[in-house]
Phi, psi and omega in degrees: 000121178291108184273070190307124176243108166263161187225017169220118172317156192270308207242085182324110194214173177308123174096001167323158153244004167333302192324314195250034186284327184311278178289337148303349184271324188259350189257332188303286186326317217265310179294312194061044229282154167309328220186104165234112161263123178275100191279315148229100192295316192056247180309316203054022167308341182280321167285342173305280179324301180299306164310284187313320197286319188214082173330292195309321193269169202244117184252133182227149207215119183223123183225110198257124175226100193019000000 
């Protein structure tokens, strides 16, 4: 089964974190952190990626819109 990882949000808007999907992908890899919390999730392109990147770890994703 093909485990699709995406790095670009389905809907583009101002203020994306798209740009730096790269180098957020190499500080995950180089630390390996226990726990990543996405604190303005939005999209959750980060928590995707992280969640896809490092299986093992506890991803927590927050997007508060009233």
């Amino acid at each position: 089964m093909k485990v699709n990882i995406h790095t670009v949000a389905p809907l583009p808007f101002q203020g994306q974190k798209r740009r730096f999907v790269n180098h957020y992908r190499k500080l995950l890899t180089a630390r390996q952190p226990a726990a990543v919390i996405d604190l303005f999730g939005g999209s959750g392109l980060l928590s995707h990626i992280a969640a896809r990147t490092l299986p093992q770890s506890k991803v927590i994703y927050n997007d508060y819109d009233n």
